[in-house]
N, C-alpha and C positions, 0 to 999 in steps of 0.2 A: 429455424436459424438460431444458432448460440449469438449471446448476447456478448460483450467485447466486458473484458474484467472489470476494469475500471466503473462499468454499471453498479457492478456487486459488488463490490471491493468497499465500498463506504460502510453498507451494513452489516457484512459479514466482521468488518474487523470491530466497530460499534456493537457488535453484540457479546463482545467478551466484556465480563463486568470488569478485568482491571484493567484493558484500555479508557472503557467507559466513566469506569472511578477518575480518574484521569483528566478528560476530557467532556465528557458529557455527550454532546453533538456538535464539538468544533471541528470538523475535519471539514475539510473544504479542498474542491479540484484546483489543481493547477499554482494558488497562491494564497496570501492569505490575505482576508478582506480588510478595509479600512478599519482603522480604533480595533482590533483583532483582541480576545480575550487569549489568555495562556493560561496551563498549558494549551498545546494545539496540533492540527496533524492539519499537514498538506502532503497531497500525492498529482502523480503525474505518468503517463506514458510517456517512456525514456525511447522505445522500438519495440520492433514486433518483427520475429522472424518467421518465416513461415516454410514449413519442411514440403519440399517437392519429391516424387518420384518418376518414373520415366512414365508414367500414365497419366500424372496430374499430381492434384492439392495432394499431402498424406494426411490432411484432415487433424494436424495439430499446431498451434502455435506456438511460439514461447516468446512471451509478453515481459520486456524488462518495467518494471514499474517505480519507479523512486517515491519515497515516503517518507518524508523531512518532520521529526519531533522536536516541537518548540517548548518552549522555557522559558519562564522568570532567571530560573536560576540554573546551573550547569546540572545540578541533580536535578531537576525535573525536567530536564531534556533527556536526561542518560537513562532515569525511571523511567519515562513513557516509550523511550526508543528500545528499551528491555522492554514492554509489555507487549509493544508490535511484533520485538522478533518470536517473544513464545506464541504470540497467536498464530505468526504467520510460516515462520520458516518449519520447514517439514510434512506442511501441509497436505494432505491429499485425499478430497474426494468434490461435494460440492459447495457451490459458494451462492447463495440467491439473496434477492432483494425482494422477493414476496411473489415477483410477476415475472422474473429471469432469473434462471438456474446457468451457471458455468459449472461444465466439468472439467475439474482440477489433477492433471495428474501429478504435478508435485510442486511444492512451494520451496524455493531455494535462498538465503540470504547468501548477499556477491559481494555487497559491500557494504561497510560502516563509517561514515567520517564526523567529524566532530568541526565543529561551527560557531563563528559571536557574528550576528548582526549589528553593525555599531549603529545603522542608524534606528534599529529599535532597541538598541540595549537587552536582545537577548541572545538564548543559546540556540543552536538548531544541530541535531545530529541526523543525519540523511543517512537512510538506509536503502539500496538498491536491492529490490527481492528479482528474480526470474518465476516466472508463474508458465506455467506449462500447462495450458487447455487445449480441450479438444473443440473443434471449427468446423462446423458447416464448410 
């Protein structure tokens, strides 16, 4: 059974060194945690379509995923959110986390917006990618 992206999605993008320069090990699911250091990465599943044929599943998904790069400062929002889109947009074969492999057939960036948290005083640029794996 393929594992659901978001498994992989932490290490595969943590192991490019200049997201990693970046970041270190701050990405975190869904939000970011209390006293949060920055820069910083949060992600989330936004949907998941799933392609049908007249037989059944067609055995691929396409997984929208959003990916919010945080910041002290508007450049270090706009650097780390450039370092996601070259790891990620274009993407295509596999994505694993040591114990789960997703097969990837293509990584797409959809969208880019620009962001100030006022109650943290920072920047966050959210990138929506479409990730297209193949599904059990």
């Amino acid at each position: 059974m393929s594992a659901p992206v978001e498994k992989v999605l932490n290490d595969f993008v943590l192991a490019d060194p200049a997201v990693a320069g970046f970041v270190a090990a701050r990405m975190y699911p869904v939000k970011l945690p209390p006293g949060a250091v920055f820069p910083a990465i949060t992600y989330f599943r936004v949907s998941a379509d799933r392609a049908e044929t007249l037989d059944g599943p067609a055995g691929r998904a396409a997984v929208r995923m959003q990916l919010s790069a945080w910041g002290q400062s508007y450049a270090d929002a706009k650097n780390l959110a450039k370092a996601l889109r070259l790891r990620l947009n274009g993407y295509r074969g596999p994505m694993t986390d040591g114990s789960d492999t997703v097969d990837v057939t293509r990584v797409s960036l959809i969208t880019e917006n620009d962001l100030h948290d006022d109650a943290r005083e920072v920047f966050q640029v959210v990138l929506d990618f479409l990730i297209v794996q193949k599904e059990d």
